[in-house]
Backbone as a ProteinNet text record, in pm:
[ID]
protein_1_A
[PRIMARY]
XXXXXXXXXXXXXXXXXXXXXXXXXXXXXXXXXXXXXXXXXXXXXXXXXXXXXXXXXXXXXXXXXXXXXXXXXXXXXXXXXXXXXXXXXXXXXXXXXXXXXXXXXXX
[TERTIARY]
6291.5	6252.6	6303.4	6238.4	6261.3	6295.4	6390.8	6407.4	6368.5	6334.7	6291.3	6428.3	6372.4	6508	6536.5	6401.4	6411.1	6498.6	6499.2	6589.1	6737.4	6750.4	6887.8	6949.2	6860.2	6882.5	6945.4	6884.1	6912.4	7047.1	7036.1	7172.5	7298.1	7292.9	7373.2	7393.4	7312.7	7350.1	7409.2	7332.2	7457.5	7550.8	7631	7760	7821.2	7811.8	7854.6	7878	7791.7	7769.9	7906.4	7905.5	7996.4	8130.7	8131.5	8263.1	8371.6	8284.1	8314	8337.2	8275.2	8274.1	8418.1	8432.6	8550.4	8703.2	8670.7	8811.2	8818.9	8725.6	8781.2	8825.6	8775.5	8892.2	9010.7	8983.2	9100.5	9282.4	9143.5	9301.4	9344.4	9245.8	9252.3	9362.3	9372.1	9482.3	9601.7	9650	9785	9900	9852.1	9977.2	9842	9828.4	9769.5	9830.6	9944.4	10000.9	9988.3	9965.3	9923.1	9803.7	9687.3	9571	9524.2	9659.7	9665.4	9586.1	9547.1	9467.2	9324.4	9311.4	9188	9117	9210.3	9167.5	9082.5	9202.9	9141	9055.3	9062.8	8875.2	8798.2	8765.8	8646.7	8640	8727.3	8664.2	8658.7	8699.9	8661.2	8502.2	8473.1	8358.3	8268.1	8293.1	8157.7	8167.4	8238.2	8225.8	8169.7	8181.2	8136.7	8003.4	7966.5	7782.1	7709.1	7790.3	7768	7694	7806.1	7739.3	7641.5	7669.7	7497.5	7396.4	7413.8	7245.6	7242.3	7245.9	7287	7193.7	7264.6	7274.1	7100.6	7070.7	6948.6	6828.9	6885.7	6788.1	6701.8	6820.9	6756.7	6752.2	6762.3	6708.2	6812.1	6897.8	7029.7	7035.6	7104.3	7112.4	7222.5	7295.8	7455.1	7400.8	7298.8	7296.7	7367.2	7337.2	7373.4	7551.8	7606.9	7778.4	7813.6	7710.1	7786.6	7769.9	7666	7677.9	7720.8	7790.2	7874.1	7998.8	8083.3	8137	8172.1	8029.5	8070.8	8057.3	7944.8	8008	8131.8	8217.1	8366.2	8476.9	8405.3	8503.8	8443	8282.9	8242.4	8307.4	8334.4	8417.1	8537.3	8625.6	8745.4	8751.8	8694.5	8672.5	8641.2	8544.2	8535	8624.5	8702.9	8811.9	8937.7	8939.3	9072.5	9021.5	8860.8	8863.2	8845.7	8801.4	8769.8	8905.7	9027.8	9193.8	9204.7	9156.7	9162.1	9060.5	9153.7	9067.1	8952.5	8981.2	8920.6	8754	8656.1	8552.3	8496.7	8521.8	8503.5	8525.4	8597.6	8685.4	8557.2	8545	8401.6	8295	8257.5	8139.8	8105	8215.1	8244.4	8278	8316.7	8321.7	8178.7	8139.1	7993.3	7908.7	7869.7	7825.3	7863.8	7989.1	7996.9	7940.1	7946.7	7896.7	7755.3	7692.6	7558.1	7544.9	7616.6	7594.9	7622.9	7712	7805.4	7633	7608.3	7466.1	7370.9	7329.5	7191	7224.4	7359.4	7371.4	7401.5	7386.5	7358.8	7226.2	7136.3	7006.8	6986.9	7067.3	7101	7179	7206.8	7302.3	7206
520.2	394.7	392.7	306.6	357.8	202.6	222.7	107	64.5	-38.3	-39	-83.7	-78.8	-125.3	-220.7	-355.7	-464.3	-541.5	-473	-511.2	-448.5	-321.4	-303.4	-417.9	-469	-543.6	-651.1	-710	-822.8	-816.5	-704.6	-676.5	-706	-625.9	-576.5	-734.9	-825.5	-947.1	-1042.8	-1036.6	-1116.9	-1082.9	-952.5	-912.5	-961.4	-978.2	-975.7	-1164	-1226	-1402.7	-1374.5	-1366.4	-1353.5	-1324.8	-1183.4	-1162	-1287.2	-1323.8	-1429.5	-1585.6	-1560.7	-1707.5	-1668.1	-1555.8	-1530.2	-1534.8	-1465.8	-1477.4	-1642.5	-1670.3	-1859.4	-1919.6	-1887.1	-1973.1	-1893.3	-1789	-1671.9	-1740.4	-1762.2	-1813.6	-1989.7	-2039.4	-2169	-2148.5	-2066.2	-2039.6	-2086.4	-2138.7	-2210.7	-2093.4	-1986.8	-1828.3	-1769.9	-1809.3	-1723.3	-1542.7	-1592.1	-1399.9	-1324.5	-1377.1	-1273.9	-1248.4	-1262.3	-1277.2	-1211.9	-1122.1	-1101.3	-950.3	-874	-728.2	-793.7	-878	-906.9	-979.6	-1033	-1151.5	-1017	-920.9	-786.5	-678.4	-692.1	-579.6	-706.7	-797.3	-922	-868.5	-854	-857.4	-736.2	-601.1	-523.3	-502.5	-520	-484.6	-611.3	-694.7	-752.4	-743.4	-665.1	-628.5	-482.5	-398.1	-250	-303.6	-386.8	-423.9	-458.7	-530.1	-567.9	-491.8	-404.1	-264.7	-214.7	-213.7	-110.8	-181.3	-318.1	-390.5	-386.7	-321.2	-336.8	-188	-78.3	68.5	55.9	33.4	19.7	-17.2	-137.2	-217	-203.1	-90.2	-22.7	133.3	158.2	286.2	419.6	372.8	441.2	601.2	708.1	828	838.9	686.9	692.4	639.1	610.1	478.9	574.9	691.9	771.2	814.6	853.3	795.9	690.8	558.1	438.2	373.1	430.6	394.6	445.7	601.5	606.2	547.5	507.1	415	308.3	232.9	69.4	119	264.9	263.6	227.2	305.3	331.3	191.8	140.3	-27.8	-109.4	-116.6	-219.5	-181.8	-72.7	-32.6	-86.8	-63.9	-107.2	-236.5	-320.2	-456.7	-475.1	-452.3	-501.3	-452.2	-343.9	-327.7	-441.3	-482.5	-527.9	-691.6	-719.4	-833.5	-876.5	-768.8	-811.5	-816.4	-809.9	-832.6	-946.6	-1091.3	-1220.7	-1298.5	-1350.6	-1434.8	-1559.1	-1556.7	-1717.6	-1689.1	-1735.5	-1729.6	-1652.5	-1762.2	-1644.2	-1500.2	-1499.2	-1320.7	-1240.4	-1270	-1230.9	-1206.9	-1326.3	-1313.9	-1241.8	-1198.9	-1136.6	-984.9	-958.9	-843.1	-734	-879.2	-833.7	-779.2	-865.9	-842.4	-681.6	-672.8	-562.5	-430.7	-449.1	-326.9	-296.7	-438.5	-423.6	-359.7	-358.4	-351.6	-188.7	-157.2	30.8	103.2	20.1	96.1	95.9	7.3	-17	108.1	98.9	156.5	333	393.3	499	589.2	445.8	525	566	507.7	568.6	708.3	771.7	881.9	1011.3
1761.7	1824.9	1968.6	2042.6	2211.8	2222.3	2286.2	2342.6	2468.3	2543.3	2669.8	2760.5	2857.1	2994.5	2975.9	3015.2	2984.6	2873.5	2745.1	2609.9	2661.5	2725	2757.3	2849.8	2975.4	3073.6	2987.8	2896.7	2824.6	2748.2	2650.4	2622.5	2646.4	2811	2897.2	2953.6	2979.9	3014.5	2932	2832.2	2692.3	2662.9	2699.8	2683.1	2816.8	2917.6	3050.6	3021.5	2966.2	2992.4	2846.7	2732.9	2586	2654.5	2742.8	2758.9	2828.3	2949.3	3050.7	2967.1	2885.2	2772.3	2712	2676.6	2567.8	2666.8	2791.8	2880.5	2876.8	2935.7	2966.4	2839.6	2739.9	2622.5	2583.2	2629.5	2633.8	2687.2	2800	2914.7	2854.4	2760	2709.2	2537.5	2510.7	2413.4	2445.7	2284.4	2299.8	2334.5	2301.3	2303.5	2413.6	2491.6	2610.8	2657.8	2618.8	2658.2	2535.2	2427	2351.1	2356.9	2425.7	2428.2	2608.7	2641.8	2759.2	2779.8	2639.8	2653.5	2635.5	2580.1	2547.8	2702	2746.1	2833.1	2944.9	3008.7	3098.4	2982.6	2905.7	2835.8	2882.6	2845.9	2869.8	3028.5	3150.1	3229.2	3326.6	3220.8	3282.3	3245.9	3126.6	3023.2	3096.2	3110.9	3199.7	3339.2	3391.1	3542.8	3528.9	3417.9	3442.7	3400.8	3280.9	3265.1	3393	3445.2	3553.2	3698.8	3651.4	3736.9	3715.4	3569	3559.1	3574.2	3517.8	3542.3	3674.4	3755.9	3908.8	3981.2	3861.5	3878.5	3832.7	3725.9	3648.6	3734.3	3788.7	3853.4	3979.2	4022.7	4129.7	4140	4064.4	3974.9	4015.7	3997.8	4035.3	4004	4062	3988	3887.4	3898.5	3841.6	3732.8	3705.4	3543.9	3424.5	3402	3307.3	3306.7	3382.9	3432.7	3399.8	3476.5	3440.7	3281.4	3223.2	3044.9	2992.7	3008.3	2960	2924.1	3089	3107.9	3055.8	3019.6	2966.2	2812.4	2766.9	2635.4	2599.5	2644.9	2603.9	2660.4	2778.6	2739.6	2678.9	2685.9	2579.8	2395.5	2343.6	2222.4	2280.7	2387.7	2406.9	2354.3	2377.4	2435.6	2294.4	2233	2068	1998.2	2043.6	1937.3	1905.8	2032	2091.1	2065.7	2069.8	2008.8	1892	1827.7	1658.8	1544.9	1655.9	1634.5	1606.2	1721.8	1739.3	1612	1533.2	1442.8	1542.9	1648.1	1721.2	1698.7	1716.4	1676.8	1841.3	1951.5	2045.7	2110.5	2017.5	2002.6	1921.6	1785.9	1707	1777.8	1855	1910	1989.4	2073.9	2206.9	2142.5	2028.2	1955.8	1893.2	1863.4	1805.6	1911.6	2044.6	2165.4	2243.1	2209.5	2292.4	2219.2	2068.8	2016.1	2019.7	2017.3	2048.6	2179.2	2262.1	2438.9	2415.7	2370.5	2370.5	2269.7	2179.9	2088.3	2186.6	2251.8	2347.2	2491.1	2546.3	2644.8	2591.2	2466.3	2407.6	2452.5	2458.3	2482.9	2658.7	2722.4	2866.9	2886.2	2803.3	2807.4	2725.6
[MASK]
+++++++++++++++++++++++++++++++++++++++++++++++++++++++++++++++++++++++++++++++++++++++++++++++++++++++++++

């Protein structure tokens, strides 16, 4: 099955909007410093998506470098959130694996 750009684009944007959702209640935790690895994966992992819908969009020679890339922090980033019982931790967990599977077909 082929996936198209467009569905990666999308992807790649619902992980980037999830992650940014998940830091801000991140930093809204009553134990905020324990929540201090999670808080930097959320925003490295939607600043490297970031990139690529960027890399993609303008038809980059790096797109294949840079998905690799967010493969391996978008897994960071769901590892480190599917730790946090909070519901935005889950969500933001689930998101990224979808994002590390979709950005597979770039590599």
């Amino acid at each position: 099955m082929s996936v198209g750009q467009n569905e990666i684009l999308n992807v790649l944007q619902h992980c980037i909007v999830t992650c940014n959702e998940c830091f801000d209640a991140c930093l809204k935790e009553e134990h905020v410093a324990a929540m201090s690895d999670c808080i930097r994966l959320d925003r490295d992992c939607a600043d490297v998506c970031s990139l690529l819908v960027q890399a993609i969009s303008r038809n980059s020679n790096q797109v294949q470098t840079l998905a690799k890339s967010c493969i391996e922090i978008c897994e960071n980033c769901a590892r480190e959130c599917a730790k946090h019982d909070h519901q935005h931790c889950q969500k933001c967990a689930e998101a990224c694996l979808a994002c590390a599977k979709h950005c597979q077909h770039l590599v």
